[in-house]
N, C-alpha and C positions, 0 to 999 in steps of 0.2 A: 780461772785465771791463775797463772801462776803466782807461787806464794811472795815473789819476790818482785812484782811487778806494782806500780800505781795506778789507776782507773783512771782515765781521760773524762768519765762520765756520761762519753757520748755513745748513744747505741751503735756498735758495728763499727765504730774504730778500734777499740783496743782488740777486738778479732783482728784486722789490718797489722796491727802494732804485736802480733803473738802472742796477747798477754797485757799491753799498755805498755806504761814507760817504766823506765830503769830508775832507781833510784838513784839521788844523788849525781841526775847528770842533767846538761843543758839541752834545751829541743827549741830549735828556729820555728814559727808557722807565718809564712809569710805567702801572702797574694798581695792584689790591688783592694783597693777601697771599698767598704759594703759584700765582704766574701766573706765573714763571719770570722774573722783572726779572734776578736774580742770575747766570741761568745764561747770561743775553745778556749779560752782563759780561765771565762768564768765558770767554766763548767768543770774544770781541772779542781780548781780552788775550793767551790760548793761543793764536790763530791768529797773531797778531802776536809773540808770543813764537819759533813755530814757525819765522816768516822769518826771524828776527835781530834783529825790533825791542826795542828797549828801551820794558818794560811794569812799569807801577805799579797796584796795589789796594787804594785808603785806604778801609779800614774802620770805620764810625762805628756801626755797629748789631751784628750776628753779630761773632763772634771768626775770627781767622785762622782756628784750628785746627775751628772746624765749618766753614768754608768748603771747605777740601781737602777737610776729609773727604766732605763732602756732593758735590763735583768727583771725588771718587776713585769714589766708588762711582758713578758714573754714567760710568767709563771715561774723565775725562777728564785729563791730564797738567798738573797745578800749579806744577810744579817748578821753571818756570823764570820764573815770575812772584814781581816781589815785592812783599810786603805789607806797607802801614802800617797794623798794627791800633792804631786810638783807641779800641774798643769798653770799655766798659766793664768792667773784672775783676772777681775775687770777691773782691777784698781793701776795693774800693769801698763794699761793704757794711757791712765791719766799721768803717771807720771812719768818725770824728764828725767834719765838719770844719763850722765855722759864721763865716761872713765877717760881722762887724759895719758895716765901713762900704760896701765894695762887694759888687753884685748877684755870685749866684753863676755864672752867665753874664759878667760880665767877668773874672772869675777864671780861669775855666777853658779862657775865648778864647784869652788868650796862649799857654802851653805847649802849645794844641792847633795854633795854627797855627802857632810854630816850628818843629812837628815837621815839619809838610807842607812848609811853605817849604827845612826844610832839606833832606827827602830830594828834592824836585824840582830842587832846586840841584843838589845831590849827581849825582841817577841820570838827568837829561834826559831822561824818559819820551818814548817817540813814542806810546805810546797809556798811556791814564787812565781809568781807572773807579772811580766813588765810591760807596756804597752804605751809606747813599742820605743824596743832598743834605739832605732837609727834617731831618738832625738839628742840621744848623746852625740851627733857629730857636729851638733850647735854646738856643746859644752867643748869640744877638741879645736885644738889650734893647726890639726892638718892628721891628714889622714893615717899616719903612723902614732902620733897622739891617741886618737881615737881607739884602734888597734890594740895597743897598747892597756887603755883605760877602759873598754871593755872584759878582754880577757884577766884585767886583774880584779874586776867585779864579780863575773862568773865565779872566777874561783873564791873569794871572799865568801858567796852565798853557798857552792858547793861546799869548804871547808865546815860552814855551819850547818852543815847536815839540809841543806834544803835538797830539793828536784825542782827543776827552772823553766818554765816556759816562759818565752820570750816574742812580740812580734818583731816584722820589721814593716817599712814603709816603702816597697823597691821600686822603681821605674827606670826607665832606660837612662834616664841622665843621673840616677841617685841608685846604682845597683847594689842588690846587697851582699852581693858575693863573698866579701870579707867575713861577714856571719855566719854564712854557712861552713867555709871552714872551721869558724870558731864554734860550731855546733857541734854536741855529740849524733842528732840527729834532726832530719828538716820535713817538714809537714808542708804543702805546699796545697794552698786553696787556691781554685779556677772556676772564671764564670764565663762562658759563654755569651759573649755579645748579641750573635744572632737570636738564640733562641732562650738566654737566660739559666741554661742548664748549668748546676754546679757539680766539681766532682774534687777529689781531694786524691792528691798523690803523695808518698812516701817514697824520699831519695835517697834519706839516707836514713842510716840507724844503727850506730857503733853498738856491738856486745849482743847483737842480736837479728834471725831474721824477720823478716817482714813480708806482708801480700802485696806484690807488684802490682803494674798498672793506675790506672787512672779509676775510683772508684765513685759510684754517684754519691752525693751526699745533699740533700734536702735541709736547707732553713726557714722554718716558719713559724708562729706564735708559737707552736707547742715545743721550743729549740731546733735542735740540730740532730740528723741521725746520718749516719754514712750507712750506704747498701754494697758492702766489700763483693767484689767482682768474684762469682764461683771459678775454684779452682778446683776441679772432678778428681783430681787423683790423689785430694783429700780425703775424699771421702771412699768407704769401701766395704760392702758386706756380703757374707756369706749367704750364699744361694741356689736352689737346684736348679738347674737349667732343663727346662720341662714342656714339650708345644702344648697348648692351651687352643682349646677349642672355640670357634666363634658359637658352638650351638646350632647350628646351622649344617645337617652331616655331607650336601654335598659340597658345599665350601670349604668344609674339612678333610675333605678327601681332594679337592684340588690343592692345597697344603700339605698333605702328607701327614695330620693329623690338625694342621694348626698353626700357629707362630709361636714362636719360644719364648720362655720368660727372660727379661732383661732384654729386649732387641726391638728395637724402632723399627716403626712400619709405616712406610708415605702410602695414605689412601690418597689416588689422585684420578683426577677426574673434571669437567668442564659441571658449571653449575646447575644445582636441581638431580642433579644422576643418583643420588643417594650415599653418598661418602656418608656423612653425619649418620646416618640411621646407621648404615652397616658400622661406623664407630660402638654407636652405642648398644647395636646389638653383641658385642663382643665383652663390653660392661657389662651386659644382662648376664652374659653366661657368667663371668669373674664372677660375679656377686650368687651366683648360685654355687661359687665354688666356695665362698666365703671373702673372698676378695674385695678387697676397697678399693673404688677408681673415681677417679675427677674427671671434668671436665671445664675448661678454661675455655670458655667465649669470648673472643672479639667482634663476631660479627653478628649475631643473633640476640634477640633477646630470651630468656631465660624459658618465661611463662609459651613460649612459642614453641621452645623448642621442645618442654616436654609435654605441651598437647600431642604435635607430630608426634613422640615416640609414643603415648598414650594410643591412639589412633591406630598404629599398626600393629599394636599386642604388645607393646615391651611397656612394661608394670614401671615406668620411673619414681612415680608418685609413693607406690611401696619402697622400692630399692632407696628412694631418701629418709621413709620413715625409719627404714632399718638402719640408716646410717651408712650402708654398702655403695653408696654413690653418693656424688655430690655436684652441685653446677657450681660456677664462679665467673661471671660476667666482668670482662677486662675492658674498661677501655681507655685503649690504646694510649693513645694522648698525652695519660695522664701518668703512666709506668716507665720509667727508663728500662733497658735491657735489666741492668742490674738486679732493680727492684721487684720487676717481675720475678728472675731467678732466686731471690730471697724469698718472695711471699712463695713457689712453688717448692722451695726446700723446705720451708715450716710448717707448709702442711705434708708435705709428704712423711715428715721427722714426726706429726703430732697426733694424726691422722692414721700413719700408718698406708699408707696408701700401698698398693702393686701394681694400677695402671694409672695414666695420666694420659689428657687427650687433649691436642693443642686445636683449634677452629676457626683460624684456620691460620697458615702459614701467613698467607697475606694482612690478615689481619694484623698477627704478629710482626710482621716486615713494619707495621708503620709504628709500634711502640719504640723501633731503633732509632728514627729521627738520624736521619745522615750516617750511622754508625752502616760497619757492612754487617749485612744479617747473617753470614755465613759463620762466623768466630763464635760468637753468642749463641746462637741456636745450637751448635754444635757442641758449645763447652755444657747448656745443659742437659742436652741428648744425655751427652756419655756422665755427667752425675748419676742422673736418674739410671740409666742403663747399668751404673756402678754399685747403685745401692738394690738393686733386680727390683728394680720399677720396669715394667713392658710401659712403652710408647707406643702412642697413635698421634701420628702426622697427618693430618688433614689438608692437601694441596690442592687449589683449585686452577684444572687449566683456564685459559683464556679463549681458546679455540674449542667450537662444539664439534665441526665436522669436520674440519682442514687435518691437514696431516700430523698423524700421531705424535704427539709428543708426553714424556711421562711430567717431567719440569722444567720447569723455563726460569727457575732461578740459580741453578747450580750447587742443588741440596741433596741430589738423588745416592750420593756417597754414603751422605748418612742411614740412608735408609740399608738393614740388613733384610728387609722386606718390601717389594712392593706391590701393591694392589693398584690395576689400576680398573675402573670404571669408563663405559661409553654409552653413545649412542648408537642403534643403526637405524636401518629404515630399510623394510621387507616390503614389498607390494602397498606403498602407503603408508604403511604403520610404522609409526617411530616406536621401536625398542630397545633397550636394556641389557647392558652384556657387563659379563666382568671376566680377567683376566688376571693372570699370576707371573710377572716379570723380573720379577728376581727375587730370590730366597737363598739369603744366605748357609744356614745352618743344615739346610734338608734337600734332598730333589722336591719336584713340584712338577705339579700338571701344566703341561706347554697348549690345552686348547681354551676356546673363549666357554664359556655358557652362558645362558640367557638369565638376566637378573630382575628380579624381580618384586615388589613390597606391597603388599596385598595388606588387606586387615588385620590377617592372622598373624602375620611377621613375611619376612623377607625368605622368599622360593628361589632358589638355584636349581636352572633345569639340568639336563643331561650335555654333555659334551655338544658343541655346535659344530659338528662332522661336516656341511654343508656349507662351512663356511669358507672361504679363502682371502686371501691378503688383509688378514686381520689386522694390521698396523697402516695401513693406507687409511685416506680419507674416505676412503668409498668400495668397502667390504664387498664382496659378487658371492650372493650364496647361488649354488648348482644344485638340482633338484636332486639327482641320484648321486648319493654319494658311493665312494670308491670301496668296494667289497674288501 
């Protein structure tokens, strides 16, 4: 973090924020009701509490005491923040109080802001959180009042050396727009009505820039963490660009040695043809190179999938004692795009990784929930791609024998490699073919060959010379082929 910035204290915002907040300026966070405005306060104040700074929490809505409480049970430590509760009591109710000549808004202005003025005098707050500004438009007698008697507040707390968070309360009939101008910058939290999803956007941000976009951000007993949206052309590292062998020599010779490091590859194929295996048979070689690769399941379970590899000669059970692989069972559901892309950047950053193996696309298509899967997949293709992580794309067609298609969701761009997998059927016999339909970096072998996964590992026979209208539904092999 830069040395001149303050910690918001929430994971994965102040990456958002380049750094956290500016010193000695004011910052809006406004949504609707139950989006966690309060708990980005509290979290501002505690972590700033935690170094030694001197923290104040003026209260104009909730009472102190639901505020800890509501901070306690969520593990987070109050104690050393203090609080100017203005909230309203229960004693307010019972009595009748009726001003004859002035409004009850300038009555009630005075001994509200003595109180502020004097504990700021008093305690030199270095950080300030108010919750929430808009109840000062009770205390104002019209909306240029208010205007008015906030901006002379800000600066009052700025002048004492504070840093200011502030909420508001906005709705369509009570907008808070006038805030935001009066803001150095605006924090804005969203929940999703249908599905409950939250994410937190950044609009504005005077003296400094920011990570655009809508980012996911999770609240739950254990606080608040934001999962900041990858931006790939942050990241960046040096690397050979080198084809990599699946192990497998005649599969390497329909590649032209291989696929290259840093370049995604869609294995694609209609279900049970062997994409996954031939995935992880390309792991087995990495890791005999010395290479560390993952694999992220959506659709399978774990203990299944490395029987299967067990069973046809590929050692996973070794390759995880060494550490040179790894499985990570996703499901879906329960990961926004974002959060996915954060947990596969900290292993790949922690880990070390060089390949990564997604199982499948579709599986992945439903951790977006409504988002289009095209942007996201793509922003983390080319991270990975950028830091020379090689990708395996795992696509499953939906069609086993109709007419060829490589994908049917509009991904195929990504891919600088593809493989595809089929079926055919020879005199009865259902068989096993694979095929090389684009490569970008290298030429490639343009015929099919017969695929195969025996016990031993996985056989690529010889070119299928016999074959014709390889991309049709319905392959014709000719007996004598053409001298």
């Amino acid at each position: 973090m830069p040395h001149d910035r303050l910690s918001s204290g929430i994971p994965g915002l102040d990456e958002v924020l380049h750094g956290g907040f500016i010193p000695q300026q004011a910052y809006l966070v406004r949504g609707g009701p139950g989006v966690g405005k309060t708990t980005v306060g509290l979290r501002f104040l505690a972590t700033g509490a935690k170094q030694g700074d001197s923290t104040l929490f003026i209260a104009l809505g909730e009472s102190e005491t639901q505020i800890r409480a509501n901070a306690n049970r969520s593990g987070l430590d109050t104690s050393a923040i203090t609080f100017l509760d203005l909230s309203p009591s229960s004693s307010f109710f019972t009595q009748v109080e009726t001003y004859d000549i002035f409004s009850a808004a300038e009555v009630e202005r005075a001994p509200t802001t003595r109180q502020i003025v004097e504990q700021v005098q008093h305690l030199q707050p270095q950080r300030v959180f108010i919750d929430a500004m808009t109840q000062f438009r009770y205390l104002s007698s019209d909306v240029f009042q208010f205007r008015k008697q906030v901006l002379s507040f800000l600066r009052l707390l700025l002048e004492h050396g504070a840093t200011v968070v502030f909420s508001s309360e906005s709705s369509d009939t009570a907008p808070d727009d006038d805030l935001q101008f009066m803001s150095d910058g605006v924090i804005c939290l969203q929940q999703e009505e249908k599905d409950g999803d939250r994410s937190v956007t950044v609009s504005k941000f005077r003296g400094s820039g920011f990570r655009s976009g809508a980012h996911t951000l999770r609240l739950n007993k254990a606080g608040m963490e934001v999962f900041p949206r990858l931006q790939p052309e942050a990241y960046e590292r040096d690397f050979l660009i080198e084809a990599l062998s699946f192990g497998v020599p005649a599969l390497d010779t329909m590649l032209h040695g291989g696929i290259e490091r840093g370049t995604v590859t869609i294995l694609t194929g209609p279900a049970g043809v062997g994409k996954t295996t031939l995935g992880i048979q390309f792991m087995k070689s990495a890791a005999e190179r010395g290479d560390r690769s993952i694999i992220y399941t959506f659709d399978e379970q774990p203990d299944i999938l490395l029987q299967r590899s067990e069973a046809v000669g590929i050692p996973v059970r070794a390759m995880l004692q060494d550490e040179t692989f790894s499985v990570v069972q996703i499901e879906p559901l329960h990961l926004s795009p974002d959060e996915f892309a954060n947990l596969v950047k900290k292993d790949v950053e922690e880990k070390n990784l060089r390949v990564v193996m997604l199982d499948s696309v579709t599986g992945y298509r439903l951790s977006v929930r409504g988002t289009d899967l095209v942007p996201t997949l793509h922003s983390l293709c080319k991270y990975l791609q950028n830091v020379g992580v090689t990708v395996i794309l795992v696509k499953e067609t939906e069609n086993i024998t109709e007419t060829f298609r490589a994908t049917e969701i509009g991904i195929s761009y990504l891919g600088d490699n593809t493989i595809f997998l089929r079926y055919l059927e020879r005199q009865g016999e259902m068989r096993k073919a694979i095929g090389v339909l684009k490569k970008r970096l290298s030429d490639f072998e343009r015929t099919l060959r017969e695929f195969d996964i025996t016990q031993t590992g996985i056989v690529v026979s010889e070119p299928l010379t016999h074959l014709r209208d390889i991309l049709s539904h319905t392959p014709s092999w000719i007996e004598t082929p053409p001298e």
